[in-house]
mmCIF file of the N, C-alpha and C atoms, coordinates in Angstrom:
data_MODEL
# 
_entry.id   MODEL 
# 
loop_
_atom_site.group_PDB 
_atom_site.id 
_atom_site.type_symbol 
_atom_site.label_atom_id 
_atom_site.label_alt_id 
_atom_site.label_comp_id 
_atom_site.label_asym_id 
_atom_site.label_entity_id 
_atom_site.label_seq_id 
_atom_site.pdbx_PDB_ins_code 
_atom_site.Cartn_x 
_atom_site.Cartn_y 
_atom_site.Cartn_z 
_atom_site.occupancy 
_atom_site.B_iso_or_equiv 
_atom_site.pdbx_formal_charge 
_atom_site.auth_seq_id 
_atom_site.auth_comp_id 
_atom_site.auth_asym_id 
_atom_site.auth_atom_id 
_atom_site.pdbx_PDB_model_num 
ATOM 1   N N  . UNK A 1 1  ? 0.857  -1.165  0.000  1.00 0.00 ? 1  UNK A N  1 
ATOM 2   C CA . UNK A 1 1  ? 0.000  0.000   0.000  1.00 0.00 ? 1  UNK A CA 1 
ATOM 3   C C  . UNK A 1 1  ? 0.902  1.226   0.000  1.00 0.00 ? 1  UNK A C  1 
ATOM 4   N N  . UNK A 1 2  ? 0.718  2.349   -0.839 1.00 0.00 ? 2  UNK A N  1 
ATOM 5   C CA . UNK A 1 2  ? 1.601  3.656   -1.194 1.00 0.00 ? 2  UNK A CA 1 
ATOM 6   C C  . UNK A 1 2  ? 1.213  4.387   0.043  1.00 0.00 ? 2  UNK A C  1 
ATOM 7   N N  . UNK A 1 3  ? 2.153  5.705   0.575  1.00 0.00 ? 3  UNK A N  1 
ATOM 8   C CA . UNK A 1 3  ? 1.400  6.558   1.232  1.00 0.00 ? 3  UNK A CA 1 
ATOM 9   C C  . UNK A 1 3  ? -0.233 7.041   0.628  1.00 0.00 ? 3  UNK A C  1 
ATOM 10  N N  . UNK A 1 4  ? -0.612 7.453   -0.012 1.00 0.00 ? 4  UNK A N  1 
ATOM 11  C CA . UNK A 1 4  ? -1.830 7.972   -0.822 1.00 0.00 ? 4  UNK A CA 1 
ATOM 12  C C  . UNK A 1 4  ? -2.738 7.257   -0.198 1.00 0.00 ? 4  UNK A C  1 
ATOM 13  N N  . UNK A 1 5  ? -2.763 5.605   -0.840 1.00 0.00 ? 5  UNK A N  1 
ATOM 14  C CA . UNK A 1 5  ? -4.219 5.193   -0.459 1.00 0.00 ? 5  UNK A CA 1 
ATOM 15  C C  . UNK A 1 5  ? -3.780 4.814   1.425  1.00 0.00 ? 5  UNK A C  1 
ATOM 16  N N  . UNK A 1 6  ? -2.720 4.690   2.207  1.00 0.00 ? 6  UNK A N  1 
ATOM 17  C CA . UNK A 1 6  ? -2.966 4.612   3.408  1.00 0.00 ? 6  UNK A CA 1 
ATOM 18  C C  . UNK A 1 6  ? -3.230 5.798   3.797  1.00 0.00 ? 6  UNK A C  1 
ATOM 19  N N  . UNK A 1 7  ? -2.785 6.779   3.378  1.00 0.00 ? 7  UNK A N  1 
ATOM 20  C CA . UNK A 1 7  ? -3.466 8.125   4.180  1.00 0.00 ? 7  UNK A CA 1 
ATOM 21  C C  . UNK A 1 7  ? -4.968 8.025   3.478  1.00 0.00 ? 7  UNK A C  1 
ATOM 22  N N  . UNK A 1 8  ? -5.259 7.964   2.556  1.00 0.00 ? 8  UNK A N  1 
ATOM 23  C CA . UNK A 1 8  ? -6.638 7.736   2.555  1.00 0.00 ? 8  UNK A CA 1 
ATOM 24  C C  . UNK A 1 8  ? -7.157 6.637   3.157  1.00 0.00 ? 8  UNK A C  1 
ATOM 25  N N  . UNK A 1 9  ? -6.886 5.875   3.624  1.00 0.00 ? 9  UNK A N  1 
ATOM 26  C CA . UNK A 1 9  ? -7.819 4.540   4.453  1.00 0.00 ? 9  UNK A CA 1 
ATOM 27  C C  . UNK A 1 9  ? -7.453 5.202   5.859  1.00 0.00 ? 9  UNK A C  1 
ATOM 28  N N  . UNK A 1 10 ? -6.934 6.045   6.595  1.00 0.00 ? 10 UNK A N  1 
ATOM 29  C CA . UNK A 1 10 ? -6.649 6.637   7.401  1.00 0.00 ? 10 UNK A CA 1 
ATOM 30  C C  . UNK A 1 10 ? -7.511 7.497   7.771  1.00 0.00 ? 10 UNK A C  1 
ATOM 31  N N  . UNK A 1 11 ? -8.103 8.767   6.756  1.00 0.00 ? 11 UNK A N  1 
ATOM 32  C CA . UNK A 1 11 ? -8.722 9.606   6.902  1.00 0.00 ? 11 UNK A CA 1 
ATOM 33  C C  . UNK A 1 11 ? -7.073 10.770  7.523  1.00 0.00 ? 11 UNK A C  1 
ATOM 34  N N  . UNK A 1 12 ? -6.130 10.304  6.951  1.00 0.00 ? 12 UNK A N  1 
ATOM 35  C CA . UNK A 1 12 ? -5.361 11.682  7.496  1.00 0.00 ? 12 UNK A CA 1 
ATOM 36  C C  . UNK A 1 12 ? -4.605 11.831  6.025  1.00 0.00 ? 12 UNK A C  1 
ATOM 37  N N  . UNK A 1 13 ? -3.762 12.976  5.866  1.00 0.00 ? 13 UNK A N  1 
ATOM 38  C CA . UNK A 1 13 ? -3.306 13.785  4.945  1.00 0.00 ? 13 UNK A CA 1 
ATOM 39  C C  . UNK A 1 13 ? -2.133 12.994  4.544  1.00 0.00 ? 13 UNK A C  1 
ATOM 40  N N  . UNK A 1 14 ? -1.318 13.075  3.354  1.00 0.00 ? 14 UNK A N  1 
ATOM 41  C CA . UNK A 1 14 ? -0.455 12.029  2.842  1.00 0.00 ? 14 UNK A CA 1 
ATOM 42  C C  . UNK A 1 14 ? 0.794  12.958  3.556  1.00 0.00 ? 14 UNK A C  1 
ATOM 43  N N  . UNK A 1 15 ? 1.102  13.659  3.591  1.00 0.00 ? 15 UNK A N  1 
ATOM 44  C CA . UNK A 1 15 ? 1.846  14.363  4.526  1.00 0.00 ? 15 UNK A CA 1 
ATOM 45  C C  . UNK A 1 15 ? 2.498  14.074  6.168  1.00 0.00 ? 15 UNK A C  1 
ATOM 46  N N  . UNK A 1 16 ? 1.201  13.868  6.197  1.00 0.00 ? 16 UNK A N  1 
ATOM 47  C CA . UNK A 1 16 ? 1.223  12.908  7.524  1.00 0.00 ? 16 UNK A CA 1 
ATOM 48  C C  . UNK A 1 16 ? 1.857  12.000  7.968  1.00 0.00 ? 16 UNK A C  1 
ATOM 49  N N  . UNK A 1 17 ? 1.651  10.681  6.682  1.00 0.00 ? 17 UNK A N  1 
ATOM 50  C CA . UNK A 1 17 ? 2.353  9.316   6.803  1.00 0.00 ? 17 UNK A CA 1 
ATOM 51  C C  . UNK A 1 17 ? 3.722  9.818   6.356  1.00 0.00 ? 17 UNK A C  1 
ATOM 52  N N  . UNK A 1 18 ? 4.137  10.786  5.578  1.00 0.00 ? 18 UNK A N  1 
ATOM 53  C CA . UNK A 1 18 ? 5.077  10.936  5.032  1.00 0.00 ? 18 UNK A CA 1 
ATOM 54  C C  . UNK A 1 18 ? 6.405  11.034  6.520  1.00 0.00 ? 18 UNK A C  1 
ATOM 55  N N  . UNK A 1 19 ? 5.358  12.206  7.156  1.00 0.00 ? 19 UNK A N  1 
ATOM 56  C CA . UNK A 1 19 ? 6.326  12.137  8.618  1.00 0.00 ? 19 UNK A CA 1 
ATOM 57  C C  . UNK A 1 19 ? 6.292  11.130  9.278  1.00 0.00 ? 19 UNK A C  1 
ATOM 58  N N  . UNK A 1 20 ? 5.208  10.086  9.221  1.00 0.00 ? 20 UNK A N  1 
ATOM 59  C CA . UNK A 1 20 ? 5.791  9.052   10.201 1.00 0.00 ? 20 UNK A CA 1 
ATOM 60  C C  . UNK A 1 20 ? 6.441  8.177   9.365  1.00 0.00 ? 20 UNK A C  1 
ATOM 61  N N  . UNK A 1 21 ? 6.617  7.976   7.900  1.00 0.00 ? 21 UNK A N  1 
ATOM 62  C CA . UNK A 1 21 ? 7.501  7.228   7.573  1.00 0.00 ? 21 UNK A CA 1 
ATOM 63  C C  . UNK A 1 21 ? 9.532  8.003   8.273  1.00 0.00 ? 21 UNK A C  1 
ATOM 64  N N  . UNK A 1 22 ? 9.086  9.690   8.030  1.00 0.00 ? 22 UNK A N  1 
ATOM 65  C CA . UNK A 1 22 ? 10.312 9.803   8.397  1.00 0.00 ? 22 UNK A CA 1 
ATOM 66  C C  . UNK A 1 22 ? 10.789 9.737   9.842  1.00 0.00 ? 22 UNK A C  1 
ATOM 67  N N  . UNK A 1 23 ? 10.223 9.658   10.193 1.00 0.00 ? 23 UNK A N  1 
ATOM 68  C CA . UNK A 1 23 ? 10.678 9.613   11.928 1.00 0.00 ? 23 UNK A CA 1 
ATOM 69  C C  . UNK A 1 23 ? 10.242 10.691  12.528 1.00 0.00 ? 23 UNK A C  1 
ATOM 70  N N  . UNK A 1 24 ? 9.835  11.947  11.814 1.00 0.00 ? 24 UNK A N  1 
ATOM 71  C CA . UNK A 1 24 ? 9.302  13.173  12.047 1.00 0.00 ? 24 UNK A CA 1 
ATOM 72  C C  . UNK A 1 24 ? 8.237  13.082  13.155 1.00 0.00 ? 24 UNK A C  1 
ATOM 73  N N  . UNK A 1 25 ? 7.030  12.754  13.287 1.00 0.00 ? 25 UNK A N  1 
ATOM 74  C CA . UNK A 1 25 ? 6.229  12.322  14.296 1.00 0.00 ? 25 UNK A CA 1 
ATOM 75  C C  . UNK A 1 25 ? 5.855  10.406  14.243 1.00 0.00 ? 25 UNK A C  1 
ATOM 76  N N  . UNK A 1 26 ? 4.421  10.417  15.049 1.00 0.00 ? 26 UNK A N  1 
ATOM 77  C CA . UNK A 1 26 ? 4.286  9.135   15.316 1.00 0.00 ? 26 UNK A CA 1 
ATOM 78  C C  . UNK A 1 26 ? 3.017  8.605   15.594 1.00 0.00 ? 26 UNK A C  1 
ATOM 79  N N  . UNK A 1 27 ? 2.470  7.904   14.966 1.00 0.00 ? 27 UNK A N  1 
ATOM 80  C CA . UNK A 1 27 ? 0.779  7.909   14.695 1.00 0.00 ? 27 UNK A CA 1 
ATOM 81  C C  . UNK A 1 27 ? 0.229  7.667   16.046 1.00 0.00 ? 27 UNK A C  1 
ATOM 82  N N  . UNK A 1 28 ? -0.649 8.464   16.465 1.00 0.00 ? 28 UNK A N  1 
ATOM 83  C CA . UNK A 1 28 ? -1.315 8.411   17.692 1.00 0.00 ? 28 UNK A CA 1 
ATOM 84  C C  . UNK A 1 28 ? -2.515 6.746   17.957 1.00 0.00 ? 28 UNK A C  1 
ATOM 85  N N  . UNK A 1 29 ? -2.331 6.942   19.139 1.00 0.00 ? 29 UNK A N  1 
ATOM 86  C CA . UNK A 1 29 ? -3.539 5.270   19.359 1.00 0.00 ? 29 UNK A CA 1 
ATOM 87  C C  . UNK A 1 29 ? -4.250 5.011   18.987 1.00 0.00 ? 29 UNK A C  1 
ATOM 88  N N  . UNK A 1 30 ? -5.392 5.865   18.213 1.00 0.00 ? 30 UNK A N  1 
ATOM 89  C CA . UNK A 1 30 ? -6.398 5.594   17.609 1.00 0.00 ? 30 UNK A CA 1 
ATOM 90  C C  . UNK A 1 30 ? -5.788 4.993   15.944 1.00 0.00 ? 30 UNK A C  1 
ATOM 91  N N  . UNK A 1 31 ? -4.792 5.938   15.691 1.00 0.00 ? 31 UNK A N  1 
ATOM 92  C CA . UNK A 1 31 ? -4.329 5.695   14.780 1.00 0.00 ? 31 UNK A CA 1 
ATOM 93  C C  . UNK A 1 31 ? -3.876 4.529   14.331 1.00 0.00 ? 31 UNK A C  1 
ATOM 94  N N  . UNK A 1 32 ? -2.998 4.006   14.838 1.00 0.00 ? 32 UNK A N  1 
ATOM 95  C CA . UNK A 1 32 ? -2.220 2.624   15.548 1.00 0.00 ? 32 UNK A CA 1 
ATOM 96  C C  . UNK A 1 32 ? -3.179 1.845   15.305 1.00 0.00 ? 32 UNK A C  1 
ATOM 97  N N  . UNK A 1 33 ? -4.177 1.330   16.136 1.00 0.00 ? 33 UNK A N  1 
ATOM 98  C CA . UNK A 1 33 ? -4.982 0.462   15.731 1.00 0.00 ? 33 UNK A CA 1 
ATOM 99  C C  . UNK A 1 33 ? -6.111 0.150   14.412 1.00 0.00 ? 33 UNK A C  1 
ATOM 100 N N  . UNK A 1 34 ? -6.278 1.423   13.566 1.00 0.00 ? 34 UNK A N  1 
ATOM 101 C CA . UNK A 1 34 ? -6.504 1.294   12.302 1.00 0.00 ? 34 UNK A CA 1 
ATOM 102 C C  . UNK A 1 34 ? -5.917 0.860   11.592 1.00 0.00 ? 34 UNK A C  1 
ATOM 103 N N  . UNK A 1 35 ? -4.748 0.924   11.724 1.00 0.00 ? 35 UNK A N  1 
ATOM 104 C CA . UNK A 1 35 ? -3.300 0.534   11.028 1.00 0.00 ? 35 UNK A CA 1 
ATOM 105 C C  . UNK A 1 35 ? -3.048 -1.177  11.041 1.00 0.00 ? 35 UNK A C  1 
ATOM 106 N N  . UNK A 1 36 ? -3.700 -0.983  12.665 1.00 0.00 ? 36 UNK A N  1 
ATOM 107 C CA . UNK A 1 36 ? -3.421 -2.537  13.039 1.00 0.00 ? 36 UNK A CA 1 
ATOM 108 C C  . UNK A 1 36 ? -4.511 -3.693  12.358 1.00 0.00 ? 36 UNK A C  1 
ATOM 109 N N  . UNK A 1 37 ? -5.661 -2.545  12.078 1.00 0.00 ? 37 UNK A N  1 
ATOM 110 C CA . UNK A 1 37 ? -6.690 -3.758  11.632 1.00 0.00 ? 37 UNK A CA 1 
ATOM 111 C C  . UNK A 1 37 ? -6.705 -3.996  9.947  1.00 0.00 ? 37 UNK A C  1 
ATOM 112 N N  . UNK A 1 38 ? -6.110 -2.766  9.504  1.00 0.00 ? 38 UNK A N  1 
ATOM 113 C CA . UNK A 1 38 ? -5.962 -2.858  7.833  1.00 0.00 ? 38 UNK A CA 1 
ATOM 114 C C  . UNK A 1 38 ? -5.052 -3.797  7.656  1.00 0.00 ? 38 UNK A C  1 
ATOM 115 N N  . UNK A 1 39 ? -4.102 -3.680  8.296  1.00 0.00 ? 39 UNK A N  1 
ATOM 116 C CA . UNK A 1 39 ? -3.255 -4.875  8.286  1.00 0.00 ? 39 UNK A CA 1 
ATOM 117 C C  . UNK A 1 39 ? -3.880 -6.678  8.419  1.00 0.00 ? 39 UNK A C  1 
ATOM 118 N N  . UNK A 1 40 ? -4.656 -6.723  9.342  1.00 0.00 ? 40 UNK A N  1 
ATOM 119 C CA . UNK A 1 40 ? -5.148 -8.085  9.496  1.00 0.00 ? 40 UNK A CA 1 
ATOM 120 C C  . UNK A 1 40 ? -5.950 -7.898  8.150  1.00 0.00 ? 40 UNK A C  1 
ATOM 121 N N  . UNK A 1 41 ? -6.697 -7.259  8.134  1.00 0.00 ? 41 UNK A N  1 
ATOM 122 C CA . UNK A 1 41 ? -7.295 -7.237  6.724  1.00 0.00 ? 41 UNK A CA 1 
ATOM 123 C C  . UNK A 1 41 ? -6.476 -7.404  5.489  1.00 0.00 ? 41 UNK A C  1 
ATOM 124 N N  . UNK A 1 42 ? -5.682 -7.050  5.036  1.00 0.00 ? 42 UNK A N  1 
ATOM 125 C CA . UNK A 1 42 ? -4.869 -7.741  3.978  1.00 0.00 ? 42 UNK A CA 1 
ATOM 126 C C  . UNK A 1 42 ? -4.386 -8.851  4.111  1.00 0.00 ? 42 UNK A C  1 
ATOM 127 N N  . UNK A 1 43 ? -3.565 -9.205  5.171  1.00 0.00 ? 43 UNK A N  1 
ATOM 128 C CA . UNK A 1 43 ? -3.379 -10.307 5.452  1.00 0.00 ? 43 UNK A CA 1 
ATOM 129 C C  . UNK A 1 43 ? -4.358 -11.460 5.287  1.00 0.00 ? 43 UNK A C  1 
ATOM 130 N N  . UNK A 1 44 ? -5.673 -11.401 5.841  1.00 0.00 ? 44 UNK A N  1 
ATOM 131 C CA . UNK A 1 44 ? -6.968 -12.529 5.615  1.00 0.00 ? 44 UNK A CA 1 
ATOM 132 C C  . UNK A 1 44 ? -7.298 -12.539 4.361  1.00 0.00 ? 44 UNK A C  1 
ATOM 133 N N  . UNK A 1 45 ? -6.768 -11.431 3.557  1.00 0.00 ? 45 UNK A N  1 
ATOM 134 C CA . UNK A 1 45 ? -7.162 -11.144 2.158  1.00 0.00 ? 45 UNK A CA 1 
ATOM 135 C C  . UNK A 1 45 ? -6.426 -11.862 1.232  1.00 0.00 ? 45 UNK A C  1 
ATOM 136 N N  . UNK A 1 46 ? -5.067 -12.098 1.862  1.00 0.00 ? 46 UNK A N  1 
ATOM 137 C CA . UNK A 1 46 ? -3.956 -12.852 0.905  1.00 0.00 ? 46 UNK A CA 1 
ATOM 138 C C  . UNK A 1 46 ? -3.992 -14.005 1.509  1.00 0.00 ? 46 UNK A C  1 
ATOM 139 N N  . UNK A 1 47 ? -4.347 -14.774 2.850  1.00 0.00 ? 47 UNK A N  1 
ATOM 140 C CA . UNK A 1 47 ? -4.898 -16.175 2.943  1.00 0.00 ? 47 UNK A CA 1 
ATOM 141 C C  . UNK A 1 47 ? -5.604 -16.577 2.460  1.00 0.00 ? 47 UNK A C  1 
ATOM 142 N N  . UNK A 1 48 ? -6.899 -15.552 2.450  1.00 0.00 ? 48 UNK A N  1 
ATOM 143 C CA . UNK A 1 48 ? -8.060 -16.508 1.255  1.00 0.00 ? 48 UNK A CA 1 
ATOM 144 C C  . UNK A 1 48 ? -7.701 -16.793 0.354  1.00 0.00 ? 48 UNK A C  1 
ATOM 145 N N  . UNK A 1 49 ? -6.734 -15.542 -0.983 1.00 0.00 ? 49 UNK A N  1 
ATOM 146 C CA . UNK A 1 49 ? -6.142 -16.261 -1.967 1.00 0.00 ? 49 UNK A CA 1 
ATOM 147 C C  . UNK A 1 49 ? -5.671 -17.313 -2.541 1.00 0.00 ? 49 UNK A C  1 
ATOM 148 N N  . UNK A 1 50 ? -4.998 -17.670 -1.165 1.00 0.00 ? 50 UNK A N  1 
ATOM 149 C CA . UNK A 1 50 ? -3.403 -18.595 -0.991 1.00 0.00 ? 50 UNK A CA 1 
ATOM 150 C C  . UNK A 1 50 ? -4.594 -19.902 -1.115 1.00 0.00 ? 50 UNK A C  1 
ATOM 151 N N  . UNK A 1 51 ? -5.448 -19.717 -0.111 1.00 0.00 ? 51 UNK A N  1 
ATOM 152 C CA . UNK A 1 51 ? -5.961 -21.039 -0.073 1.00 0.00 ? 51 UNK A CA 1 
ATOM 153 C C  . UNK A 1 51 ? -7.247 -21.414 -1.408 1.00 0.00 ? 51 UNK A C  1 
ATOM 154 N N  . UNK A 1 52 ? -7.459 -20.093 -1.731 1.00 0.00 ? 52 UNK A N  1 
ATOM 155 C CA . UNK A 1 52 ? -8.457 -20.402 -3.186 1.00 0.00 ? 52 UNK A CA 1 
ATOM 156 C C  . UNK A 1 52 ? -7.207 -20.978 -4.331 1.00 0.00 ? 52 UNK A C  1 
ATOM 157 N N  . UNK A 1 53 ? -5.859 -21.249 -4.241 1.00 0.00 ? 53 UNK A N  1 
ATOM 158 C CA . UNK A 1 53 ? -4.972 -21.194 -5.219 1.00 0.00 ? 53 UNK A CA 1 
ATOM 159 C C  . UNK A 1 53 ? -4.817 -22.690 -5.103 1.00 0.00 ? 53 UNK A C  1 
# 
């Protein structure tokens, strides 16, 4: 996933991720756990694959 569409599945500015890719700031808790669930979500997304394959 590019900065773009994670700051858009975020609801925050691509700017944003840009600083937390740089070390600049650091995604707050609410944040964090969106992060955390998009993640399981791709992940279940590329198991179903694996196992439709």
């Amino acid at each position: 996933m590019n900065q773009p569409l994670l700051a858009d599945a975020l609801g925050v500015d691509q700017a944003t991720v840009s600083r937390w890719k740089n070390g600049k700031s650091k995604p707050s808790r609410p944040v964090l756990k969106l992060i955390e669930r998009l993640l399981e979500d791709r992940r279940s997304a590329v198991r179903s694959v694996e196992v439709d394959e």
